[in-house]
N, CA, C and O atoms as a Tripos MOL2 file, in Angstrom:
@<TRIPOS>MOLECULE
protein
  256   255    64     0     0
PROTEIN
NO_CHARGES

@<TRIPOS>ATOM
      1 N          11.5220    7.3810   21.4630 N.3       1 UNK1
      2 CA         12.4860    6.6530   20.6870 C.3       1 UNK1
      3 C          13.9010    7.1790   20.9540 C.2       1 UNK1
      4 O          14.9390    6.5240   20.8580 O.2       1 UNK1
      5 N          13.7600    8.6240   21.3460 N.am      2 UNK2
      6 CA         15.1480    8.9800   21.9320 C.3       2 UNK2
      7 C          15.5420    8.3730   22.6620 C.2       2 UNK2
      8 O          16.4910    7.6090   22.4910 O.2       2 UNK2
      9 N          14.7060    8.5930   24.0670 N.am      3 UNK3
     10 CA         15.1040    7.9290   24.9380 C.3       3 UNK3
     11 C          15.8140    6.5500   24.6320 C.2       3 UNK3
     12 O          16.7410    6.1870   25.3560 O.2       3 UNK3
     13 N          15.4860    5.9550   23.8110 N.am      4 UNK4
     14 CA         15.4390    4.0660   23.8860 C.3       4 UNK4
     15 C          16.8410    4.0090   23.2760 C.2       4 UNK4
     16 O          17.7400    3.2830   23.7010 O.2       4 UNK4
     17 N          16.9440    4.8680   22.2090 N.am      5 UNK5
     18 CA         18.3050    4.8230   21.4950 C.3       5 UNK5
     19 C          19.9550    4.8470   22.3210 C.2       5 UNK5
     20 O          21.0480    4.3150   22.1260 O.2       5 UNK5
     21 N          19.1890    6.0550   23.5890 N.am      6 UNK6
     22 CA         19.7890    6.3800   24.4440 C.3       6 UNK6
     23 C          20.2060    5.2600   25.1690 C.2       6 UNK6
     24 O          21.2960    4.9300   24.7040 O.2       6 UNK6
     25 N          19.9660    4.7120   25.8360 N.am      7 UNK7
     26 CA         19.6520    3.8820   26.6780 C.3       7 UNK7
     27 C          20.2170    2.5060   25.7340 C.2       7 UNK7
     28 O          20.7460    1.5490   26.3010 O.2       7 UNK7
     29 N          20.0600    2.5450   24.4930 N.am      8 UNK8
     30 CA         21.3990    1.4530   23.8440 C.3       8 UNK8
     31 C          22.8200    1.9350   23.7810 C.2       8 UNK8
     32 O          23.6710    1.2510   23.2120 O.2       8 UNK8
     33 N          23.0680    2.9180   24.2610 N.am      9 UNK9
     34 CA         24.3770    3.6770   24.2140 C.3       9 UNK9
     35 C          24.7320    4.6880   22.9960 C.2       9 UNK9
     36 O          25.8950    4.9050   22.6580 O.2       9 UNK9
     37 N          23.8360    5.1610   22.5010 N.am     10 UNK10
     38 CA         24.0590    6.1170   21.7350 C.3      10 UNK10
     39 C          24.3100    7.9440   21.8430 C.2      10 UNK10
     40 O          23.4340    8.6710   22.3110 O.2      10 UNK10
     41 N          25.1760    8.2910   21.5080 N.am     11 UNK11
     42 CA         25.3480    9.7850   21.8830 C.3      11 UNK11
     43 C          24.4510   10.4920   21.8890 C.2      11 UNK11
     44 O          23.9490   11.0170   22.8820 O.2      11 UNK11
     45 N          24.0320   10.6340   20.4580 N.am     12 UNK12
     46 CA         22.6090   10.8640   19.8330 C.3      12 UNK12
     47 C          22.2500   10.6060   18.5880 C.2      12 UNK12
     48 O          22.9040   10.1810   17.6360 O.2      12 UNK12
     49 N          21.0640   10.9290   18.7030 N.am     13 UNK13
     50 CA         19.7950   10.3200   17.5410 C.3      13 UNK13
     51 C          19.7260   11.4280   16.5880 C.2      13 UNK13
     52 O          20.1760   12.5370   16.8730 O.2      13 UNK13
     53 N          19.1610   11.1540   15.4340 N.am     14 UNK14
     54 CA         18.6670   12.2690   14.4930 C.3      14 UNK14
     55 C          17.3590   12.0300   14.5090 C.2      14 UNK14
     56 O          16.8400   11.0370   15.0180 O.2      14 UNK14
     57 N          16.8190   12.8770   13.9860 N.am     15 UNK15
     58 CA         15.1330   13.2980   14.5940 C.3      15 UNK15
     59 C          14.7190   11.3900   13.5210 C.2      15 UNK15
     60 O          14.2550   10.3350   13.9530 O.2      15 UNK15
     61 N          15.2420   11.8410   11.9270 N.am     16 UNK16
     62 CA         15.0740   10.7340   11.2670 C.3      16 UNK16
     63 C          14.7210    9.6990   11.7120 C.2      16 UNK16
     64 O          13.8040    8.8960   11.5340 O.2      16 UNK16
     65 N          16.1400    9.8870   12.7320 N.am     17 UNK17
     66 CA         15.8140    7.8480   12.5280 C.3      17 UNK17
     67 C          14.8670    7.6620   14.0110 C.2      17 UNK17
     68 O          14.7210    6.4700   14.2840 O.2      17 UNK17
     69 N          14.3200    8.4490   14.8340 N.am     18 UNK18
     70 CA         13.5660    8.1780   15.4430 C.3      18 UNK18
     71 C          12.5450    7.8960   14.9230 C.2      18 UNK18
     72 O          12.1860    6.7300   15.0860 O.2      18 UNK18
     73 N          11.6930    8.7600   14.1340 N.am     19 UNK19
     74 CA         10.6260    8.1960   13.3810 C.3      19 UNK19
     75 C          10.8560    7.1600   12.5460 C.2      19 UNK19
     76 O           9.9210    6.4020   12.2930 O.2      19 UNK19
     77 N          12.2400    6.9290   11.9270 N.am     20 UNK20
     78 CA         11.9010    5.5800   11.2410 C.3      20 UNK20
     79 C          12.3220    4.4790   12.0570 C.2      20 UNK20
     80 O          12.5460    3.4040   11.5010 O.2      20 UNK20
     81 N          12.5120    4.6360   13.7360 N.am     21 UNK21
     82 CA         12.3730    3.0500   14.5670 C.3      21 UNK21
     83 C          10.9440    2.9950   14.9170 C.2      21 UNK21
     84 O          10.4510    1.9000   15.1890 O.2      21 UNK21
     85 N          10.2000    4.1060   14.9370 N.am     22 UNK22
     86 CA          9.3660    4.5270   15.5890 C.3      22 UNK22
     87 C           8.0150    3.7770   14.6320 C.2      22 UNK22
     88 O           6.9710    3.2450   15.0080 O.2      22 UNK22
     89 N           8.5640    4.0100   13.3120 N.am     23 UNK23
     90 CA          7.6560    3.3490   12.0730 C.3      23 UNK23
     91 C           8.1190    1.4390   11.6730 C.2      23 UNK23
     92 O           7.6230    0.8700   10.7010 O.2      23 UNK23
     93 N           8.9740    0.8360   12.5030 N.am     24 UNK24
     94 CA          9.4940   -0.6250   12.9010 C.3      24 UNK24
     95 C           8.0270   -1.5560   12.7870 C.2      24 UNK24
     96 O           7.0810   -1.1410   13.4560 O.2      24 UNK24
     97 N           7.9100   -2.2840   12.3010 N.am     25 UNK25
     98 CA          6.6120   -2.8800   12.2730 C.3      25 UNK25
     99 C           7.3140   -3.7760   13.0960 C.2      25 UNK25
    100 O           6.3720   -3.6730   13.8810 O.2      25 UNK25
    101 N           8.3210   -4.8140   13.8510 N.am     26 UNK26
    102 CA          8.5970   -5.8650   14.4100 C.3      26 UNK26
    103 C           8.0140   -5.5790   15.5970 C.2      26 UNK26
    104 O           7.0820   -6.1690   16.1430 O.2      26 UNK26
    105 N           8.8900   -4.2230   16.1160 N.am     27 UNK27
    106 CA          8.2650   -4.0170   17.1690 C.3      27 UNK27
    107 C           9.7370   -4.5320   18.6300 C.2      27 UNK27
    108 O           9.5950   -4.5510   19.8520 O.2      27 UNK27
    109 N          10.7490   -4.8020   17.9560 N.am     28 UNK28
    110 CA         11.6240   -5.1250   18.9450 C.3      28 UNK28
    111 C          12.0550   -4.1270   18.7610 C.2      28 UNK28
    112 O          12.7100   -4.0270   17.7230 O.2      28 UNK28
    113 N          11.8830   -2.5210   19.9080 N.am     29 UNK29
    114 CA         12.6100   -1.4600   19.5650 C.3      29 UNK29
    115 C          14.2400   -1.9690   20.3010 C.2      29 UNK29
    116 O          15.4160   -1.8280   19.9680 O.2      29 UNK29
    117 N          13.9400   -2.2360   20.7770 N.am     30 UNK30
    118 CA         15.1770   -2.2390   21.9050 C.3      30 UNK30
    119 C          16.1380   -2.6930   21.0010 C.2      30 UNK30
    120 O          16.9840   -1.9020   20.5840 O.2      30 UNK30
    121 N          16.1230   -3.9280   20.6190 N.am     31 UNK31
    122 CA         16.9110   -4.4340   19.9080 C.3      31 UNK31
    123 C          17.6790   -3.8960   18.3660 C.2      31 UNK31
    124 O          18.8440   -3.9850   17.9800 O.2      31 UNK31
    125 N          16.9220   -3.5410   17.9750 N.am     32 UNK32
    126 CA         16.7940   -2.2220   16.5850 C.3      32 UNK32
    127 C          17.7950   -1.4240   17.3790 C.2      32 UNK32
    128 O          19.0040   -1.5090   17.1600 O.2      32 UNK32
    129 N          17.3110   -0.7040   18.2380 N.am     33 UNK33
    130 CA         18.0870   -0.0150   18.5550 C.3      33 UNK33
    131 C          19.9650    0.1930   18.9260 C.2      33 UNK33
    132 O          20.8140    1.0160   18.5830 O.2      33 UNK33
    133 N          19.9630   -1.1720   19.8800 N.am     34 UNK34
    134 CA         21.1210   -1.6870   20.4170 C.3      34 UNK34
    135 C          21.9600   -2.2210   18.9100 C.2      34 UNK34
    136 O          23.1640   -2.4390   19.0500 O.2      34 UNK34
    137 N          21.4410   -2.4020   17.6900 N.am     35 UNK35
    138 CA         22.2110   -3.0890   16.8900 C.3      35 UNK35
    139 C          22.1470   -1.4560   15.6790 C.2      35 UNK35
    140 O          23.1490   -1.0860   15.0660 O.2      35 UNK35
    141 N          21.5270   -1.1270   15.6360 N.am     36 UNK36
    142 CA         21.5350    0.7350   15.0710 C.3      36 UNK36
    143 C          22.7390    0.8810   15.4110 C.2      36 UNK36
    144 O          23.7920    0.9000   14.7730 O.2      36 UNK36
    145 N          22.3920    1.0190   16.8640 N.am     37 UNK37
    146 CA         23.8400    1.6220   17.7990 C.3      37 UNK37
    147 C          25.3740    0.8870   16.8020 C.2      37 UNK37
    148 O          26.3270    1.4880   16.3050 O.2      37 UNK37
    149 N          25.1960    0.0720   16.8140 N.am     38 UNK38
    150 CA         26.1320   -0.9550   16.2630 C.3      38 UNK38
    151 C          27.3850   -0.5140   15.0150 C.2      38 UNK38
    152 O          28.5810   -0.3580   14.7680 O.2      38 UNK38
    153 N          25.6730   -0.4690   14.4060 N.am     39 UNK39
    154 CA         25.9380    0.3880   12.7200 C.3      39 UNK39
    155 C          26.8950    1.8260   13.0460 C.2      39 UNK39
    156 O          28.0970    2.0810   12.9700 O.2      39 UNK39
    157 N          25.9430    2.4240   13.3570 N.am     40 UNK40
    158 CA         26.6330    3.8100   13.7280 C.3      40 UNK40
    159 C          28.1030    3.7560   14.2100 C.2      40 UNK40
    160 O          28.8610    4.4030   13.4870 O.2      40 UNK40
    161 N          28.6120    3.2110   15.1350 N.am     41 UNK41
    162 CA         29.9180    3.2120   15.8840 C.3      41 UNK41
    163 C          30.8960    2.4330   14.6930 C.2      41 UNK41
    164 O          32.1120    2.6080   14.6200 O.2      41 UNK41
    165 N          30.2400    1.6920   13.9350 N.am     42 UNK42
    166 CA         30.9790    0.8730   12.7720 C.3      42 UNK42
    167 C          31.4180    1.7470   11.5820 C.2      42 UNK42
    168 O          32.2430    1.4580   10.7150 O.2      42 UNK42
    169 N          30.4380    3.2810   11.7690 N.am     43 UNK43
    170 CA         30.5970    3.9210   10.6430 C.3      43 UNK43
    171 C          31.8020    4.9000   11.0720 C.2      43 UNK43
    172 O          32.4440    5.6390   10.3260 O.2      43 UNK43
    173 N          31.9260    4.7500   12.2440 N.am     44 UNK44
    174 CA         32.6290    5.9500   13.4270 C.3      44 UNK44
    175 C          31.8720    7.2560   13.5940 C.2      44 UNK44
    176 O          32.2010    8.4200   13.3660 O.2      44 UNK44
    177 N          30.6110    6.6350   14.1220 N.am     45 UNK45
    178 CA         29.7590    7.8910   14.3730 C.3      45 UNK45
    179 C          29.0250    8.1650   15.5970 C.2      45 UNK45
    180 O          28.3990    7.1590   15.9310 O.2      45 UNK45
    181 N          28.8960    8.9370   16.2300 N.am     46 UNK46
    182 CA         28.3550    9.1250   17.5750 C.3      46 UNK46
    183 C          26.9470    9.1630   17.1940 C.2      46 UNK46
    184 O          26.2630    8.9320   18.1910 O.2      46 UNK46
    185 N          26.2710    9.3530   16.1980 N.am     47 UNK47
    186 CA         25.0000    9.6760   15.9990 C.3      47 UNK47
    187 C          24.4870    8.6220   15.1560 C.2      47 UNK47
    188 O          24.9400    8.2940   14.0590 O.2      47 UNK47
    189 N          23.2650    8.0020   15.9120 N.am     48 UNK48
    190 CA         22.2230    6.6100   15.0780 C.3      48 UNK48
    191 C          21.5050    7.8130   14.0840 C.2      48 UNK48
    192 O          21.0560    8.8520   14.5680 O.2      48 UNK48
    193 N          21.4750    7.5460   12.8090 N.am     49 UNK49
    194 CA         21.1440    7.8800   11.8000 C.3      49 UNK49
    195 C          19.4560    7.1470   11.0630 C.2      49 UNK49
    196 O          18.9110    6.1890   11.6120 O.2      49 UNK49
    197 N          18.9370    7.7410    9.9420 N.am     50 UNK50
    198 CA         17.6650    6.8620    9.7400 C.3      50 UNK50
    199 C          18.4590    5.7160    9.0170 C.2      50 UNK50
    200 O          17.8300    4.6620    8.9150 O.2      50 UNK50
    201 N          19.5580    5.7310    8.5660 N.am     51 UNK51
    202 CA         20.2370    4.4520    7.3420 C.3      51 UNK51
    203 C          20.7020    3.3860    8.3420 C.2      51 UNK51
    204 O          20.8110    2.2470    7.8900 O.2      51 UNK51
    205 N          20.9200    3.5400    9.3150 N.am     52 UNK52
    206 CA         21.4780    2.7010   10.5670 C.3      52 UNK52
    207 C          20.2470    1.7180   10.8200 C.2      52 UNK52
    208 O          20.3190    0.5060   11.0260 O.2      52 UNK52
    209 N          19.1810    2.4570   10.7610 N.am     53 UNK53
    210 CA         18.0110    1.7210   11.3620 C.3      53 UNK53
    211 C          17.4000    1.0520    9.8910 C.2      53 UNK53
    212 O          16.8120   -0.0260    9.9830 O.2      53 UNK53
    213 N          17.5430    1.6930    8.5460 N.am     54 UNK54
    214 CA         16.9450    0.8830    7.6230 C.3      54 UNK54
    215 C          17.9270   -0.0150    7.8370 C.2      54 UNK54
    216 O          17.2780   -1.0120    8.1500 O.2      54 UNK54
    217 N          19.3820   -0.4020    7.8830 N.am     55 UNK55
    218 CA         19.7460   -1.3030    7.3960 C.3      55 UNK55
    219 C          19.4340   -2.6680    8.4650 C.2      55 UNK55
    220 O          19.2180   -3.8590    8.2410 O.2      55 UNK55
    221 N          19.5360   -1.7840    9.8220 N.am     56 UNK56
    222 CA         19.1150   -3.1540   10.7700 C.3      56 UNK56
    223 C          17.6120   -3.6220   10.1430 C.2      56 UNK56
    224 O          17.4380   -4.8330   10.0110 O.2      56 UNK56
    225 N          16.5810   -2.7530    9.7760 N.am     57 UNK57
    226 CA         15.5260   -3.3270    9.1240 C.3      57 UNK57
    227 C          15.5130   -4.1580    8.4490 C.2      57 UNK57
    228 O          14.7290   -5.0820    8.6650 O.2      57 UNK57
    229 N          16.7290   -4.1920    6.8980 N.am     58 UNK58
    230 CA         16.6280   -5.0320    6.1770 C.3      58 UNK58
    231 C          17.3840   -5.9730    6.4940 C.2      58 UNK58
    232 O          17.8300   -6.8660    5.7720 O.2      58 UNK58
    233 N          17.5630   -5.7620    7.7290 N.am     59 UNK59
    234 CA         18.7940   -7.4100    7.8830 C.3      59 UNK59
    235 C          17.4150   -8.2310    8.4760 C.2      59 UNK59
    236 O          17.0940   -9.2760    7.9100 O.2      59 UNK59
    237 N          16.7880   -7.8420    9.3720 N.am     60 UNK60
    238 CA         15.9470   -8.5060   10.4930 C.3      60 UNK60
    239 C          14.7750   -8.6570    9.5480 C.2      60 UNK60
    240 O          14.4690   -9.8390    9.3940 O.2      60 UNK60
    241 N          14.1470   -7.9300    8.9770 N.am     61 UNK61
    242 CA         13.0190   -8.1020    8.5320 C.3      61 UNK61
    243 C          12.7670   -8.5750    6.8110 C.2      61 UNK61
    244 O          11.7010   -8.6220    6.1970 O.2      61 UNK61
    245 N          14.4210   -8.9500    6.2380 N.am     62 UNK62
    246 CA         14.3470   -8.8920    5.0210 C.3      62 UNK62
    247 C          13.7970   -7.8630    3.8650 C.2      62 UNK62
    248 O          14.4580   -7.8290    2.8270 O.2      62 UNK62
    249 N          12.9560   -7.2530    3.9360 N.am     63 UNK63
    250 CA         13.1620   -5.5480    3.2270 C.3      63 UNK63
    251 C          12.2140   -4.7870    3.9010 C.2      63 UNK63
    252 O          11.5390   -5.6500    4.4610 O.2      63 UNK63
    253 N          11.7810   -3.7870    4.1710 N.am     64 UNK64
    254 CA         11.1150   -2.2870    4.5160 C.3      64 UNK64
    255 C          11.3440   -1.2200    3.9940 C.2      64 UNK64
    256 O          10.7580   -0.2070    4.3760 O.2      64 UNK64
@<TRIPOS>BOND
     1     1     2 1
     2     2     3 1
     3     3     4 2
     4     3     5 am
     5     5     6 1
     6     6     7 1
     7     7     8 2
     8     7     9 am
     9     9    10 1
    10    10    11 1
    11    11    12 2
    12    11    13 am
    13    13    14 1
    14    14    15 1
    15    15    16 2
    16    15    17 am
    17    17    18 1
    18    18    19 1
    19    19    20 2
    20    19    21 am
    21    21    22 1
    22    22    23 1
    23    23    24 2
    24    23    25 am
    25    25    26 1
    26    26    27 1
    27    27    28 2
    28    27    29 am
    29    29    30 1
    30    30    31 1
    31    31    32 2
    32    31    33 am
    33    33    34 1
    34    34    35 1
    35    35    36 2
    36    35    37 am
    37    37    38 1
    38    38    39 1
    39    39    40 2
    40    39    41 am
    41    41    42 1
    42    42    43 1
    43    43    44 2
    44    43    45 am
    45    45    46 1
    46    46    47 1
    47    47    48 2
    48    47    49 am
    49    49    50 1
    50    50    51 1
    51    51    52 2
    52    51    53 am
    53    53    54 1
    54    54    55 1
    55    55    56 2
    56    55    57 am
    57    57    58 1
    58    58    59 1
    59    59    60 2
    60    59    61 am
    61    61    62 1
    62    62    63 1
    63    63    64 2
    64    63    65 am
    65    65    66 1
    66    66    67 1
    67    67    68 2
    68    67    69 am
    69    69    70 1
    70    70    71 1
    71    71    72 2
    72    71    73 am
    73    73    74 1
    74    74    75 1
    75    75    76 2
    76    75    77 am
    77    77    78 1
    78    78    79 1
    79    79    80 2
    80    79    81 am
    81    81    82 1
    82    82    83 1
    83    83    84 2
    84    83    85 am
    85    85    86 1
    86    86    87 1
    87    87    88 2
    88    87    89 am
    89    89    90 1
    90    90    91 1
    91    91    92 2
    92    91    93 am
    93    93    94 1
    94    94    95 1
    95    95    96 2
    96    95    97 am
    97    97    98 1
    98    98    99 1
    99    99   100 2
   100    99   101 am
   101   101   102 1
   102   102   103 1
   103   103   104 2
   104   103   105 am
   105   105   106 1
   106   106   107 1
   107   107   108 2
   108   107   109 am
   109   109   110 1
   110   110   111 1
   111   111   112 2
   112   111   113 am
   113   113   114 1
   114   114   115 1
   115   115   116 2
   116   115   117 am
   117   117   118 1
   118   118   119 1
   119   119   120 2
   120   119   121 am
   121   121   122 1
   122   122   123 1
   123   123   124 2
   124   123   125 am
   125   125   126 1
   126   126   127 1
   127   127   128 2
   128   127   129 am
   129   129   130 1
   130   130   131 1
   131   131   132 2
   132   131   133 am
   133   133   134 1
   134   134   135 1
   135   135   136 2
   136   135   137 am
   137   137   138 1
   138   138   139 1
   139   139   140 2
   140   139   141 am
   141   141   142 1
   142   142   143 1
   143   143   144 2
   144   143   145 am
   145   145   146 1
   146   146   147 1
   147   147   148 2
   148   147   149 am
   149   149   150 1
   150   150   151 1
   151   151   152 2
   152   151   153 am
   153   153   154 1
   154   154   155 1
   155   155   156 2
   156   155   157 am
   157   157   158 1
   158   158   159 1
   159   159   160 2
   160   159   161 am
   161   161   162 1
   162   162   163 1
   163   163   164 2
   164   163   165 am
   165   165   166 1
   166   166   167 1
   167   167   168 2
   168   167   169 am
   169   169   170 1
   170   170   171 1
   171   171   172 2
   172   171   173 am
   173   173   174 1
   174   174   175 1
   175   175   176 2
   176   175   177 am
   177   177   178 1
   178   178   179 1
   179   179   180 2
   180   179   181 am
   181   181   182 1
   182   182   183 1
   183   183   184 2
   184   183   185 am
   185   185   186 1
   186   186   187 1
   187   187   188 2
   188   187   189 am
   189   189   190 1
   190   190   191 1
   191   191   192 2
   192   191   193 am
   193   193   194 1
   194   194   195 1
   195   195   196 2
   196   195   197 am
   197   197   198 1
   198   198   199 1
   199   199   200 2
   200   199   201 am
   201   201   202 1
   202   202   203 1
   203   203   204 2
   204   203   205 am
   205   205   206 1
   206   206   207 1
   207   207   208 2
   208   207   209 am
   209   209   210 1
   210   210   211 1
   211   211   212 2
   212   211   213 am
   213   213   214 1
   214   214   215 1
   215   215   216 2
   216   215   217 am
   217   217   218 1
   218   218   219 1
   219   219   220 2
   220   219   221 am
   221   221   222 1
   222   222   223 1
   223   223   224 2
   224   223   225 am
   225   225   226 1
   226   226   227 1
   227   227   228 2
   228   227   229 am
   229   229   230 1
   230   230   231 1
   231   231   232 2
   232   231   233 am
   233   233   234 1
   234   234   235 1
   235   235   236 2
   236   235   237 am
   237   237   238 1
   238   238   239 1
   239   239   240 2
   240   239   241 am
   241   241   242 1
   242   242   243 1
   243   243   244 2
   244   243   245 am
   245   245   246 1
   246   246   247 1
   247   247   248 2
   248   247   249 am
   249   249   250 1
   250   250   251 1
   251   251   252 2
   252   251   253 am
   253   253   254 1
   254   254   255 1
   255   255   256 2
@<TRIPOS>SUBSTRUCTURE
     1 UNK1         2 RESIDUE 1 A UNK
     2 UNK2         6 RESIDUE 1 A UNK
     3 UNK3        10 RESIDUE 1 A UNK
     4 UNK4        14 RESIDUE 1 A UNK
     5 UNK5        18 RESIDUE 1 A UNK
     6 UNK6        22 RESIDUE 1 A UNK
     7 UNK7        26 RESIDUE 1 A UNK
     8 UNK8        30 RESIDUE 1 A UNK
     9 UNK9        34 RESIDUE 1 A UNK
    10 UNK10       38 RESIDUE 1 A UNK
    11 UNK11       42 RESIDUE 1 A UNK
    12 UNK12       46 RESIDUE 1 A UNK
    13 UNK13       50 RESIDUE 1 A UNK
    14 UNK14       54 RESIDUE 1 A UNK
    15 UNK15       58 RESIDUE 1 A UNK
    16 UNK16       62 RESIDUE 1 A UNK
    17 UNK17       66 RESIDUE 1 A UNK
    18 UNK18       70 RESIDUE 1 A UNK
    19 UNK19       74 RESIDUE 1 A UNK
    20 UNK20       78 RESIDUE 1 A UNK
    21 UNK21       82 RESIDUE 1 A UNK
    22 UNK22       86 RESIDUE 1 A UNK
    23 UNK23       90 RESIDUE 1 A UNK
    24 UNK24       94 RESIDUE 1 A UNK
    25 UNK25       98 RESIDUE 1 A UNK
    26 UNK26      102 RESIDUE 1 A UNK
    27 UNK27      106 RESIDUE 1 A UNK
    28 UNK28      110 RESIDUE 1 A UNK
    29 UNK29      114 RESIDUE 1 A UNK
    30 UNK30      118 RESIDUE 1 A UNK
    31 UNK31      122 RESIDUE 1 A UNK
    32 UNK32      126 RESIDUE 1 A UNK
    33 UNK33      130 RESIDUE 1 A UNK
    34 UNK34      134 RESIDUE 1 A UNK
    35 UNK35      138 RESIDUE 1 A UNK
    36 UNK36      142 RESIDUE 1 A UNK
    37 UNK37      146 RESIDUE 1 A UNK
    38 UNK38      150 RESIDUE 1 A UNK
    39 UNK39      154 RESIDUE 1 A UNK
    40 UNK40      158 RESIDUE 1 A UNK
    41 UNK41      162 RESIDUE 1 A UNK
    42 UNK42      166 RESIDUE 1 A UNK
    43 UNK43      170 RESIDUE 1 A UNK
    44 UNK44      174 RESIDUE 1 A UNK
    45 UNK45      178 RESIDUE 1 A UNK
    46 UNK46      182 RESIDUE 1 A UNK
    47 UNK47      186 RESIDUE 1 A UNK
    48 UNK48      190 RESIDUE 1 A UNK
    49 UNK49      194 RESIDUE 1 A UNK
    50 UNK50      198 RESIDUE 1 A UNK
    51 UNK51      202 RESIDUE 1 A UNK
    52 UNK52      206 RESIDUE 1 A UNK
    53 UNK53      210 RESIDUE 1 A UNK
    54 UNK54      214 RESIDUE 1 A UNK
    55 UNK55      218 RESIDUE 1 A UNK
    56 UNK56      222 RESIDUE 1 A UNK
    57 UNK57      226 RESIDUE 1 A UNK
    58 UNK58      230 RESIDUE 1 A UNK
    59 UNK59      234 RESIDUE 1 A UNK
    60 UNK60      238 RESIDUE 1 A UNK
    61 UNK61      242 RESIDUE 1 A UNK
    62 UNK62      246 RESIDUE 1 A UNK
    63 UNK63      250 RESIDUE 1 A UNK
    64 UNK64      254 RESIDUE 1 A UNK
């Protein structure tokens, strides 16, 4: 999940939110990821966080 985060352009990951893309029931990591990324840089942060990835959760999946 590092890797993948990586690879959306992220500096780095926290252990967190790897396990919680990692726990994604959709299953579009990539995408989770690339829009994480999103969050994070919006917050002015070099680092995808686990709140980055709940919130892309609850946008995409309506709650988790």
């Amino acid at each position: 999940m590092h890797r993948l985060c990586k690879k959306a352009g992220a500096g780095r990951v926290s252990e967190a939110a790897a396990k919680r893309l990692a726990k994604s029931s959709r299953g579009d990591w990539p995408q989770d990821a690339k829009e994480a990324h999103d969050y994070s840089m919006h917050a002015r942060r070099r680092t995808i966080k686990s709140e980055d990835i709940e919130m892309r959760c609850k946008k995409s999946h309506g709650r988790q």
